[in-house]
C-alpha positions as CSV (number, residue, x, y, z in Angstrom):
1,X,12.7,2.5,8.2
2,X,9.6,1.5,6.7
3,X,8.1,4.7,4.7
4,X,4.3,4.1,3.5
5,X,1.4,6.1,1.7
6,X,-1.4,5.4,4.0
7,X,-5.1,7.0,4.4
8,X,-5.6,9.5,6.8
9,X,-8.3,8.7,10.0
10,X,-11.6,9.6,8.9
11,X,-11.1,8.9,5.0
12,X,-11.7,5.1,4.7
13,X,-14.3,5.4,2.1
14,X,-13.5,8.7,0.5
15,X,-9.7,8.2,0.0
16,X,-9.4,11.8,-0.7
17,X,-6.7,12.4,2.4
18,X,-3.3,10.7,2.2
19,X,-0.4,10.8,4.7
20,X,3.4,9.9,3.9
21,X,4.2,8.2,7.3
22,X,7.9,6.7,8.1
23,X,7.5,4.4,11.9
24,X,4.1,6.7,13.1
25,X,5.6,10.3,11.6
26,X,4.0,11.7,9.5
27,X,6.4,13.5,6.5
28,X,3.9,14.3,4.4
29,X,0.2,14.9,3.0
30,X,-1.9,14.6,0.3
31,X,-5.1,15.3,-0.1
32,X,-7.7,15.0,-2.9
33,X,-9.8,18.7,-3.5
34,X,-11.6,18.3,-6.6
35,X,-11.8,14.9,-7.8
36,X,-13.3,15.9,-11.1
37,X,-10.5,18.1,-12.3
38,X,-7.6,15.5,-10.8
39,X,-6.4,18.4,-8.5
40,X,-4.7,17.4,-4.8
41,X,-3.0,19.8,-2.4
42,X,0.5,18.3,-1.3
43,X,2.7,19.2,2.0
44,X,6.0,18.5,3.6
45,X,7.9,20.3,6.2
46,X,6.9,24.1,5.8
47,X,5.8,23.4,2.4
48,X,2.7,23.1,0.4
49,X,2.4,22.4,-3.1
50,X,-0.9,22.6,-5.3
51,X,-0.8,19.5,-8.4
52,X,-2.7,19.5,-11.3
53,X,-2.9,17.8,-14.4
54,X,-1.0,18.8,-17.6
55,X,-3.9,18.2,-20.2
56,X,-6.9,16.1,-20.9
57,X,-5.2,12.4,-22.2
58,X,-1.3,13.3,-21.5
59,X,-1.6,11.9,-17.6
60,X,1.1,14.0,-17.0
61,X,0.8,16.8,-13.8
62,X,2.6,19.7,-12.0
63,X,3.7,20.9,-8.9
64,X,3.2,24.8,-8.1
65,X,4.6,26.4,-4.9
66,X,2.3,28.8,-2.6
67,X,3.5,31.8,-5.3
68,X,1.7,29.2,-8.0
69,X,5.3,28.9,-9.5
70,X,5.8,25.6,-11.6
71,X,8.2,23.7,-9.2
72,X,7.7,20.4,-11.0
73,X,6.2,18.2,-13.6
74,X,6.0,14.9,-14.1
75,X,5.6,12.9,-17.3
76,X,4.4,9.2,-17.3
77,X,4.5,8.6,-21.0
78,X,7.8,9.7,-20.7
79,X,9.0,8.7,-17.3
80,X,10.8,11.9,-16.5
81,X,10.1,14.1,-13.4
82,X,11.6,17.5,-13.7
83,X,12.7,19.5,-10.9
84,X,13.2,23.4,-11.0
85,X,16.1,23.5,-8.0
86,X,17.5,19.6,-8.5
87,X,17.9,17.9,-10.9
88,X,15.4,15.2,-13.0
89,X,14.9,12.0,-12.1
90,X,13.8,9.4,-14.1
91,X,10.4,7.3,-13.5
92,X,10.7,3.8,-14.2
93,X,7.2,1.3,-14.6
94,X,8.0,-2.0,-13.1
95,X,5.6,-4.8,-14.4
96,X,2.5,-4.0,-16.6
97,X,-0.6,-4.5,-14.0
98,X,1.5,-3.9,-10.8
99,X,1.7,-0.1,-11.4
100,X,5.0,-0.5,-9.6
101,X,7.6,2.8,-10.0
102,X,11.5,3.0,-9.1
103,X,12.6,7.0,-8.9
104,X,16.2,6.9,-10.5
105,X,18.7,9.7,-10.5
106,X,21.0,8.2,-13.1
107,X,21.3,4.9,-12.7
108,X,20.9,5.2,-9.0
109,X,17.8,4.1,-8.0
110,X,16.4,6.3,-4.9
111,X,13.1,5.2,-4.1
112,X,10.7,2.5,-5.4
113,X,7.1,2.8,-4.9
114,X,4.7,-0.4,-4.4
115,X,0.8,0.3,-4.8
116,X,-1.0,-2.6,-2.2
117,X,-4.4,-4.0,-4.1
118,X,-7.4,-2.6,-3.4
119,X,-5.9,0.9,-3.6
120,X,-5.2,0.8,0.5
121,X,-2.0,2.6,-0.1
122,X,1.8,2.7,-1.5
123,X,4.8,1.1,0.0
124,X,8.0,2.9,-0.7
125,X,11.7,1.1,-0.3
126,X,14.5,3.6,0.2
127,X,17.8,3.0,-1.0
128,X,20.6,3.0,1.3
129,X,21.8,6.3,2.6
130,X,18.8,8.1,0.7
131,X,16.7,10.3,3.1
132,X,13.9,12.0,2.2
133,X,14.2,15.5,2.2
134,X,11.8,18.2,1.3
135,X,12.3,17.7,-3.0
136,X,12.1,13.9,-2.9
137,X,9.2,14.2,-1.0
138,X,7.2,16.1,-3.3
139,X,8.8,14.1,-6.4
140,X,7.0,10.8,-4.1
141,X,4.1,12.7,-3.6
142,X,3.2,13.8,-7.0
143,X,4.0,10.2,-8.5
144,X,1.8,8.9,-5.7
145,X,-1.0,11.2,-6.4
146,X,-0.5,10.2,-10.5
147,X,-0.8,6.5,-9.0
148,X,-3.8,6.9,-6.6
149,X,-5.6,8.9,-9.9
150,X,-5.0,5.9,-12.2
151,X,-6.4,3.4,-9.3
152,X,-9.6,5.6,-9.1
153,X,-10.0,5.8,-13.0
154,X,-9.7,2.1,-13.1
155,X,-12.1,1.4,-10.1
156,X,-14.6,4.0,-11.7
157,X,-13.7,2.4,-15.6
158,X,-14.8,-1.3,-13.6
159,X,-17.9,-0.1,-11.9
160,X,-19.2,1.4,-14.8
161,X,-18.5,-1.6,-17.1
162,X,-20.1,-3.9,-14.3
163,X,-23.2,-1.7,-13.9
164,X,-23.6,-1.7,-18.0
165,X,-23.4,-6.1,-18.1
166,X,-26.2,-5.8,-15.3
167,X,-28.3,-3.6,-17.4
168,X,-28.0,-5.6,-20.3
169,X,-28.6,-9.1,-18.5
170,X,-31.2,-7.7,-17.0
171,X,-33.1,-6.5,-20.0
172,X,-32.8,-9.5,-22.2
């Protein structure tokens, strides 16, 4: 079953709408609603979630429910993901520059997450006899939305330093 994070039709440039597909199906959604204050609405099955971040330099960001009840947060510096009904799971960064994650319940790794260059989307490879169901979806979906965040700060961090070394060549 190949299970990918790919941009929704119409959002080529602004890739601010997000769909968690699995062979054409789509199991989920994420999409981008105030780029300035890092917030993204997130759904799967009947569900919608609202993430946001957790402060101003901790990275880290929550999941509320509809009731704006904290269903789960997720740490980077850390590497934990906490669940309110189920329990933790641990976030593991694979390589320095590849932004690679494996989710791990114990030692069991459940899902690993591969961002594509050129921020075109996230690859995810389940482990045998894991399905994703309603919480492991939002877990994916709010360490995808952490991931796609960190792809645009870098993008933004690279234009602007570009932008600055074109100025300054130019007035010399």
């Amino acid at each position: 079953m190949a299970v990918a994070l790919e941009l929704a039709e119409g959002s080529r440039f602004s890739e601010k709408r997000w769909e968690l597909l699995s062979d054409g199906t789509v199991l989920g959604r994420l999409e981008q609603v105030a780029w300035w204050r890092r917030k993204w609405r997130a759904a799967a099955g009947g569900q919608t979630w609202e993430l946001s971040p957790t402060g101003l330099f901790s990275g880290g960001m929550v999941a509320r429910d509809d009731a704006a009840v904290e269903v789960a947060s997720y740490r980077p510096k850390d590497g934990v993901l906490e669940r309110r009904d189920a329990p933790a799971l641990a976030v593991q960064r694979e390589g320095l520059l590849s932004g690679e994650r494996a989710l791990l319940a114990g030692e069991r790794e459940l899902v690993r997450l591969q961002p594509r260059t050129w921020r075109r989307g996230i690859d995810l490879q389940l482990a045998d006899g894991v399905a994703l169901d309603e919480d492991l979806t939002m877990a994916v979906l709010l360490v995808c939305a952490r991931l796609v965040v960190d792809r645009q700060d870098t993008t933004a961090a690279t234009a602007g330093a570009t932008t600055a070394a074109g100025a300054a060549a130019a007035g010399s």
